[in-house]
N, C-alpha and C positions, 0 to 999 in steps of 0.2 A: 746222438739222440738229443733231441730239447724240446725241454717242458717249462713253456710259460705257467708263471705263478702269478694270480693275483690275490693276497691273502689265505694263501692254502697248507695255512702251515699243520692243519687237523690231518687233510689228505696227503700230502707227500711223504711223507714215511713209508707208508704202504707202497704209491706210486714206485719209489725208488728202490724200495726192497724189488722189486718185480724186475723194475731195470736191469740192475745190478745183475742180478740171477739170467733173465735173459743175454748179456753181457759173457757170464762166464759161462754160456750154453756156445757159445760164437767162435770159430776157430781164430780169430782176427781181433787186434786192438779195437776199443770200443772207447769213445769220449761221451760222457754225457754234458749235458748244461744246463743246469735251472736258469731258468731269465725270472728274478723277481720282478713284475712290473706294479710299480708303485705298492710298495708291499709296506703295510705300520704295523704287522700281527707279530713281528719277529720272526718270520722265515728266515732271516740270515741266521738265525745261531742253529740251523742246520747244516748248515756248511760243514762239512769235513767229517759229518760222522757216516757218509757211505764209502769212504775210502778215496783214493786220490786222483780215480778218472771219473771222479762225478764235480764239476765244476759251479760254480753258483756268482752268477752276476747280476747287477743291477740295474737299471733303468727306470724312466719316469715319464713312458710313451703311453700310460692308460690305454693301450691298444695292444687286443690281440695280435691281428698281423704284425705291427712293428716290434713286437716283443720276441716273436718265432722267428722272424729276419736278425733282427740281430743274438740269438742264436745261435744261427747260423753261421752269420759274419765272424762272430769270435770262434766257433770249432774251422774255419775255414782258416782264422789266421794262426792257428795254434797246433793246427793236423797239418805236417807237412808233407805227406803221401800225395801223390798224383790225384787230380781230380776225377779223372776218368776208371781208378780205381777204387775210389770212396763211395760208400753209401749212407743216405742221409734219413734218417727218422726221425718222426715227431708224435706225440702223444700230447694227455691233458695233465693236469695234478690232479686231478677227482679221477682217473683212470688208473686198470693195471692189467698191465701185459701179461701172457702165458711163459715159459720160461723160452719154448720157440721160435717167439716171436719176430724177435730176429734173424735167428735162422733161415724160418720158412718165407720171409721178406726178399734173402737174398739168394732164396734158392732159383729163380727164375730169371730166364733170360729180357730184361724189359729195362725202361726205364723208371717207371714210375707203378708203385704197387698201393691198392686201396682197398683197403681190409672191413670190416665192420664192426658194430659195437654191438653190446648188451649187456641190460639192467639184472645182475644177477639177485637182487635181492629190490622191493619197491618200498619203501618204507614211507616217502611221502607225498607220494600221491593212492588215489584210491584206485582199484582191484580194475573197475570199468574202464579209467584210461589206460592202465598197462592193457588190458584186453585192446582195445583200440590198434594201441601202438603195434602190440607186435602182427595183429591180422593185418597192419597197412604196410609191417615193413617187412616183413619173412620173405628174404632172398628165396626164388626157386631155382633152382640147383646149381650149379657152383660157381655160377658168377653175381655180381648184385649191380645198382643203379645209385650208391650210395657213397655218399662224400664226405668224410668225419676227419677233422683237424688231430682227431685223440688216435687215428692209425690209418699213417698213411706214410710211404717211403719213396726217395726217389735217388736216381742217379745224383753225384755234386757236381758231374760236367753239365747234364740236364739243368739241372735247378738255376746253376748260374746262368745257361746258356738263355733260358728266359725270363732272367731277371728277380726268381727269385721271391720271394711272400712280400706281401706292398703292404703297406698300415692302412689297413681295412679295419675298421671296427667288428666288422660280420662278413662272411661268406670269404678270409684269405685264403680259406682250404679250397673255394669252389673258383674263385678266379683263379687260382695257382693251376688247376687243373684243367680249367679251360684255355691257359696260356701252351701248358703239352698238349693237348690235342691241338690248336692251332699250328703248333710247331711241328708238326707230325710225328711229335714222340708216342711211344710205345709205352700202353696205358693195362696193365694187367689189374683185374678186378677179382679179388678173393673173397669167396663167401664165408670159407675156413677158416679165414684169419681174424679174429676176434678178440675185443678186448674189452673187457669189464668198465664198464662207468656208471656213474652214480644218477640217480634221479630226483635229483636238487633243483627247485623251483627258480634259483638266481642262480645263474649263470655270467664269466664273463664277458661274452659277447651278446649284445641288445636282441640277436634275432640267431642263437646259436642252438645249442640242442635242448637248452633247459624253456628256452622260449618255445620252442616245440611242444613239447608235454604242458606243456601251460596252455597252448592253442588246444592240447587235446582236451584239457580238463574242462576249457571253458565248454567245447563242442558237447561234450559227457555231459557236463548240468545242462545244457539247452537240449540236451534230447536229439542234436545233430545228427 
């Protein structure tokens, strides 16, 4: 499991309590990895108080994709299990998993699994654009069209076999998965699978989920 941090030291606690939990719901070892990316808040002196398979490393790539990549890189050189028996997940810090999460991730036969999100609480924005939001985005029935970097899983023979999250500023989740459909991997889409995020106006990617609700706000005051 790895979750880029870029100054998220309010939300990761929570984030990783969920981990964790989802972790000992899993019949199989579980490695997690915080990637701090360019972090000055003190996220490092959370290192070590989720126990010993939640790992926390650093980097200085101001980039989402580069920070989920390597990630990866370090659970890939520190997991010495076959690749082709490995499963690879990634979430947000402002995000938290259900405790099945991982479970119901690796209960299908696929390569690659893409779950969805939702704002359980809205706190700051107003009433109209959660209205928006969710009449534009309410999956109908049990598949969706939706691509979220905060839950989303994939084989680790997959992942490597195409290369892998690239240092994108925005959209690593949506080229990552347009690199498996090119490859003719096996793309299973959960509407079920759900994970809690937060509706924070800054986000860290330029054009990610918090620039979303922000397009929707502006659309709400203009009457769009």
């Amino acid at each position: 499991m790895v979750v880029p941090a870029h100054n998220e030291r309010d939300h990761l606690p929570r984030c990783l309590r969920a981990l964790t939990a989802a972790a000992r719901c899993t019949p199989v070892p579980v490695l997690g990895v915080v990637v701090l990316d360019a972090c000055d808040d003190g996220s490092e002196r959370l290192a070590g108080r989720f126990g010993p398979d939640v790992h926390f490393v650093s980097v200085e790539a101001g980039n989402v994709g580069a920070a989920r990549a390597a990630g990866f890189a370090y659970a890939r050189d520190r997991f010495t299990a076959a690749a082709d028996h490995t499963w690879y997940a990634t979430t947000d810090a402002d995000s938290t998993v259900s405790a099945h999460w991982l479970r119901q991730m690796t209960s299908v036969d696929t390569d690659m699994v893409l779950g969805v999100v939702r704002v359980p609480v809205w706190r700051h924005l107003p009433a109209e654009v959660a209205r928006r939001y969710l009449r534009s985005y309410q999956p109908k029935g049990p598949s969706h069209n939706h691509i979220h970097g905060a839950n989303m899983g994939f084989r680790a023979d997959a992942y490597w076999r195409v290369g892998g999250f690239r240092a994108l500023p925005t959209g690593e989740d949506v080229d990552l998965v347009e690199r498996f459909e090119a490859a003719g991997l096996r793309i299973h889409r959960d509407a079920k699978l759900s994970v809690a995020t937060s509706d924070r106006r800054v986000g860290r990617a330029p054009r990610g989920f918090a620039a979303h609700l922000r397009d929707l706000t502006g659309r709400a005051e203009a009457g769009a």
